[in-house]
C-alpha positions as CSV (number, residue, x, y, z in Angstrom):
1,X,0.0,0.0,0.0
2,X,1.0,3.6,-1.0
3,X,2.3,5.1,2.2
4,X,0.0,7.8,3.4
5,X,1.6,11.1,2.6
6,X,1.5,13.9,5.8
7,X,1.4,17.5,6.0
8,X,2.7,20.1,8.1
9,X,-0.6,22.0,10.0
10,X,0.7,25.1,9.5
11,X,2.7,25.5,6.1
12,X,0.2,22.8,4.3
13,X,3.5,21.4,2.8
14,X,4.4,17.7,2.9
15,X,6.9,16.2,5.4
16,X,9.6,13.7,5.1
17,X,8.2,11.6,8.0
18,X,11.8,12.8,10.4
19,X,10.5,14.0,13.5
20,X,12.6,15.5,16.4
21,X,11.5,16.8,19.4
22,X,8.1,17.6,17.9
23,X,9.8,19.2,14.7
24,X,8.8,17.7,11.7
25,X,11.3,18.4,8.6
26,X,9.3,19.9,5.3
27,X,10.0,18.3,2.2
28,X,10.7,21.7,0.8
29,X,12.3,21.4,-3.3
30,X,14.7,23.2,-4.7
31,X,13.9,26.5,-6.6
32,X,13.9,25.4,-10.7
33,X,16.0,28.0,-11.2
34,X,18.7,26.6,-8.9
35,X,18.5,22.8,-10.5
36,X,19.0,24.4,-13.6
37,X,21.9,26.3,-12.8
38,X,23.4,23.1,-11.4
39,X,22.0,20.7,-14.3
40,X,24.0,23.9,-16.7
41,X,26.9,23.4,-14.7
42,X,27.4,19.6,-15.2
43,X,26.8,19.7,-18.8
44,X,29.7,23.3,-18.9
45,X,32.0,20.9,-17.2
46,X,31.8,17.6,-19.2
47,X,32.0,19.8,-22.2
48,X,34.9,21.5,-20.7
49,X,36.5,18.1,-19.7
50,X,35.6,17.1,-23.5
51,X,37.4,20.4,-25.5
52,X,40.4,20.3,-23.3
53,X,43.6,18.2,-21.6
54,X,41.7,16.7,-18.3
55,X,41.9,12.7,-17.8
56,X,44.8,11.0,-16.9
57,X,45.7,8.0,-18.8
58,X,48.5,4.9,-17.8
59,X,50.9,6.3,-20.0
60,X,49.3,10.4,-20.6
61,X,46.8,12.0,-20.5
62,X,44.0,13.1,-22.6
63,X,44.6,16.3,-24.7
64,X,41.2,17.3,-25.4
65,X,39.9,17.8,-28.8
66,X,41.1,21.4,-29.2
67,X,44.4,20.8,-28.4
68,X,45.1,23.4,-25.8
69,X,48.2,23.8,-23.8
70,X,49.0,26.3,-21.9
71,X,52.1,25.9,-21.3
72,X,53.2,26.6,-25.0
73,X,51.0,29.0,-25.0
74,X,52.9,30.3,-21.9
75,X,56.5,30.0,-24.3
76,X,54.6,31.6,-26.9
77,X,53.5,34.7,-25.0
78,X,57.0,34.7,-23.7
79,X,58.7,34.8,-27.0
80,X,57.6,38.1,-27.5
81,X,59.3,40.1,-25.0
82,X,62.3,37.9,-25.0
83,X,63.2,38.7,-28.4
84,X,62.8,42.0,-27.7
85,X,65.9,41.4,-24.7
86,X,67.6,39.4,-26.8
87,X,69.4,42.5,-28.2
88,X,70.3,43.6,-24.6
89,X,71.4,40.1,-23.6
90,X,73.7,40.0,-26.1
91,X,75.3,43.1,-25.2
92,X,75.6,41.6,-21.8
93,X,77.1,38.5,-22.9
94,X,79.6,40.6,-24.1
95,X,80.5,43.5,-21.5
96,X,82.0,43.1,-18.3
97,X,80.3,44.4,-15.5
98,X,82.9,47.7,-15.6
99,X,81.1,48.2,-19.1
100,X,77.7,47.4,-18.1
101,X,78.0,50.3,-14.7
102,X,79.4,52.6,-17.7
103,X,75.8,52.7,-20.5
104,X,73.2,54.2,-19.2
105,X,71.0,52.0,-21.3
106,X,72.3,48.7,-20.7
107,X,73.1,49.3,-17.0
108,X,69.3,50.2,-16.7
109,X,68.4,46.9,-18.1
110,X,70.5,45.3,-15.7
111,X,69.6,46.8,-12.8
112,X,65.6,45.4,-13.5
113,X,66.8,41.7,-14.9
114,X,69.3,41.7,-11.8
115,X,66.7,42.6,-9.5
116,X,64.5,40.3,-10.3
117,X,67.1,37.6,-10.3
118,X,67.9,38.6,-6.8
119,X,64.7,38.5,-5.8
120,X,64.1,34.9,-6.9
121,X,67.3,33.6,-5.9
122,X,69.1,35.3,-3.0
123,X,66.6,37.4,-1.2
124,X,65.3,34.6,0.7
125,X,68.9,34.3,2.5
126,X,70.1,38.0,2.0
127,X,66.5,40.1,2.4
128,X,64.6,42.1,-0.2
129,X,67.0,44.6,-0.8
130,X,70.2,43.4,0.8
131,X,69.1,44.4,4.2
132,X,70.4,40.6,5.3
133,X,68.6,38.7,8.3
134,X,70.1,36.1,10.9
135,X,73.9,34.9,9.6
136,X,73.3,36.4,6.3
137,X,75.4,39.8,5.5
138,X,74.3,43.1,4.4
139,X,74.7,43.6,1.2
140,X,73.6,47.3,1.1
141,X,76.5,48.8,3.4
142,X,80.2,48.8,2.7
143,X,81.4,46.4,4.9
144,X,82.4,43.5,2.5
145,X,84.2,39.7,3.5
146,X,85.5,39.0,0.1
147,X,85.3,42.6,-1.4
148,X,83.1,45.0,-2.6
149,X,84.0,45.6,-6.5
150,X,82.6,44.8,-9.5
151,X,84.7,42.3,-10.4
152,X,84.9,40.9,-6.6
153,X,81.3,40.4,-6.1
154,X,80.9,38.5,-9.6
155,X,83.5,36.2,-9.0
156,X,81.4,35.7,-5.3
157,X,78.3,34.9,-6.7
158,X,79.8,33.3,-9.6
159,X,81.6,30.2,-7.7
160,X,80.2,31.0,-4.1
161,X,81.7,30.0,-0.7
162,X,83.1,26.7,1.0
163,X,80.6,24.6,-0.7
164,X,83.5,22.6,-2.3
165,X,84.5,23.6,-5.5
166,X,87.7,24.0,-6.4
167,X,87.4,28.0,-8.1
168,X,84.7,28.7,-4.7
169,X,85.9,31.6,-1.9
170,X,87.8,29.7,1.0
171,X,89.1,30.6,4.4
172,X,88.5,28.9,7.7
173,X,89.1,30.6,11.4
174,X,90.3,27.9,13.6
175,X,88.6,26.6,16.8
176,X,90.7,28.1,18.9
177,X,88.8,26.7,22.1
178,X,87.8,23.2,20.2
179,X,91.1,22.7,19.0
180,X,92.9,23.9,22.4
181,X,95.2,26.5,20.8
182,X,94.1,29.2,23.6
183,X,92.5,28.5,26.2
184,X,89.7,29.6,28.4
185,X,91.3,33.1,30.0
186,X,93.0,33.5,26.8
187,X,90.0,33.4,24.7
188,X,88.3,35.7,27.2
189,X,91.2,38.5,27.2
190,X,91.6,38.2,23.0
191,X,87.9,38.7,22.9
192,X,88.0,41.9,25.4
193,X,90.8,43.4,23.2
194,X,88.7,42.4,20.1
195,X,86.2,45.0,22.0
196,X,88.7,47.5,22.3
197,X,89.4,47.9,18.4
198,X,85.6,49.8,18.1
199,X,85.8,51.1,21.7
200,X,84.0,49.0,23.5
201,X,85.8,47.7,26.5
202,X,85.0,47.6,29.4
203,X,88.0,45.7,31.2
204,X,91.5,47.4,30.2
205,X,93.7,44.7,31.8
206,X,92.3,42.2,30.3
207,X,92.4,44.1,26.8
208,X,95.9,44.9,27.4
209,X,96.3,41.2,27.7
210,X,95.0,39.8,25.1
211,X,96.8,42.1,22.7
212,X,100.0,40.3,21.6
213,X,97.6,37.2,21.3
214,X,95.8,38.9,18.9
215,X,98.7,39.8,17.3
216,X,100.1,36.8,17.2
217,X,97.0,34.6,16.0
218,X,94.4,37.2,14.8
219,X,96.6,40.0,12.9
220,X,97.8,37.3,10.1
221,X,94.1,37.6,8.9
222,X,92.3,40.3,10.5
223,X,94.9,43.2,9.9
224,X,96.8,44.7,12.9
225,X,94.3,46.8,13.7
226,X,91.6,44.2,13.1
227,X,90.3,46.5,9.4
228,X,89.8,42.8,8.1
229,X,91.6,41.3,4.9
230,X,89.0,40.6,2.0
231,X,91.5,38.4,0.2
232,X,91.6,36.1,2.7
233,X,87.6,36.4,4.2
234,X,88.2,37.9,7.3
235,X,85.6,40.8,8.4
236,X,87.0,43.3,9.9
237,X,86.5,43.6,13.8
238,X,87.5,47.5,14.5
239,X,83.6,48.6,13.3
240,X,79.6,48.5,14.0
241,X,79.0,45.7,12.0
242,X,78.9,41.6,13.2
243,X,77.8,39.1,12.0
244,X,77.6,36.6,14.4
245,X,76.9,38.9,17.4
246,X,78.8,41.7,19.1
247,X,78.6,41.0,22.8
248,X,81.9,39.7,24.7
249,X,80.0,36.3,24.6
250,X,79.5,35.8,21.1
251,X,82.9,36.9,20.0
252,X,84.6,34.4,22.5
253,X,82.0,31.6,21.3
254,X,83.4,32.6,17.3
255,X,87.0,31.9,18.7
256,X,86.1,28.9,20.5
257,X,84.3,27.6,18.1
258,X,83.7,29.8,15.1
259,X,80.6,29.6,12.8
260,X,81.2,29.7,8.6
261,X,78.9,30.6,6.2
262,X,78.1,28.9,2.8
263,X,77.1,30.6,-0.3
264,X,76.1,28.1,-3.3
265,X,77.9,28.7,-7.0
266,X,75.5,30.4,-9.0
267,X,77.6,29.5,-12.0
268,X,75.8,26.1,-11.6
269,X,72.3,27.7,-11.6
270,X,72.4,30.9,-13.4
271,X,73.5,31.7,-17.0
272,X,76.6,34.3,-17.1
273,X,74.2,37.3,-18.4
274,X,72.4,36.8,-15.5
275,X,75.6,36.3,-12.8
276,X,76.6,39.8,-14.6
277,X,73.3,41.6,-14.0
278,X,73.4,40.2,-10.4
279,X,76.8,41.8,-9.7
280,X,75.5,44.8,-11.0
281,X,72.3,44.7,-9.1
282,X,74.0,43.8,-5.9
283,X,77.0,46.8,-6.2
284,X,73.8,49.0,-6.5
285,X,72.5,49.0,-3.4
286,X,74.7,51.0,-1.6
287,X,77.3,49.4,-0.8
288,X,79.6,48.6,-3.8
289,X,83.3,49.8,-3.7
């Protein structure tokens, strides 16, 4: 037998026969206009699925009967501006970045391809505009490890630093503590005198001893006056600027056991035109010698 269809006393619409708590669900429809919408919607989509690449296959995938792809439409799209570079990147190819700081024109272009670059590839170490963050140097003041000029900070990010190659920037500071080449007071009085050099001591006797230990196991490197040696790496000590931390503590935690940094070879990654408008981009913002 048909089951006996019940309506609601007050709307006079039918219910579903749920009941709870005395609340009896409606058997309310959807509005026609909202089934069509969603009927219009399946139909758009297996049209959609038919005209373009969608279903995977074992060995593909279908391509759809249009034949889109965007990504050569992508290298399409792309052609266009790149060949009108190409002029520009050949004058790159060719100039070294002494030329490149010298034509207005071309120095402009590198400026925006080398920002760019930087953006993508060394920003997330160095910060958006050189500002550098944690162990990472500034690259928009003048204090420079392995030198400041054009040519120096090309041949940086060209082969990069202790990550093993051959042609890479190399220096090591010895573990003086680790190693027991100085030990504990020693360490404590070098690092007090490595305070004096930006007047910052607090402790004369101790600065006064750690002096000829700083000259004889610090000036080789650091300069006698601790103004750093960028041919061999090593930062000078007699300014503002640390990188692993300026308090007594930090420095004596570099000498006992000092921290180095690693910078990849972009040479690997980058094409030259693009290592030459980095060098560029970098000398640029402010710091450059």
């Amino acid at each position: 037998m048909p089951t006996k269809v019940e309506k609601d006393a007050v709307t006079g619409r039918e219910t579903t026969g749920h009941e709870w708590d005395g609340i009896k669900e409606l058997n309310t429809p959807l509005p026609r206009w909202w089934l069509y919408v969603m009927y219009a919607t399946i139909v758009w989509a297996v049209i959609w699925w038919i005209l373009y690449p969608s279903w995977p296959g074992i060995t593909g995938y279908f391509g759809g009967l249009i034949g889109s792809n965007q990504r050569i439409e992508l290298e399409q799209r792309m052609a266009v501006p790149l060949a009108g570079q190409a002029l520009f990147v050949e004058r790159l190819a060719a100039a070294s970045p002494a030329d490149i700081s010298q034509d207005p024109e071309l120095l402009s272009f590198a400026l925006v391809g080398g920002g760019a670059a930087f953006a993508d590839n060394c920003a997330p170490c160095h910060g958006l505009g050189g500002a550098g963050q944690g162990y990472y140097p500034s690259l928009a003041d003048d204090a420079w490890i392995w030198g400041g000029t054009l040519d120096e900070i090309h041949a940086t990010i060209e082969y990069g630093i202790r990550n093993g190659r051959d042609d890479a920037r190399f220096n090591v500071m010895p573990a003086y503590g680790v190693d027991q080449m100085l030990d504990r007071q020693q360490i404590a009085d070098v690092a007090e005198y490595v305070l004096s050099l930006s007047e910052r001591s607090e402790d004369a006797a101790a600065s006064e001893r750690g002096a000829p230990i700083f000259a004889e196991q610090c000036a080789a490197c650091h300069g006698e006056s601790g103004e750093g040696v960028t041919e061999l790496g090593a930062p000078a000590l007699n300014d503002q600027i640390w990188l692993y931390g300026s308090t007594k503590e930090e420095i004596v935690q570099q000498i006992h056991r000092p921290r180095h940094g690693v910078m990849p070879a972009w040479v690997d990654r980058l094409d030259p035109e693009t290592i030459k408008a980095l060098a560029v981009y970098v000398h640029s913002l402010g710091g450059g010698q």
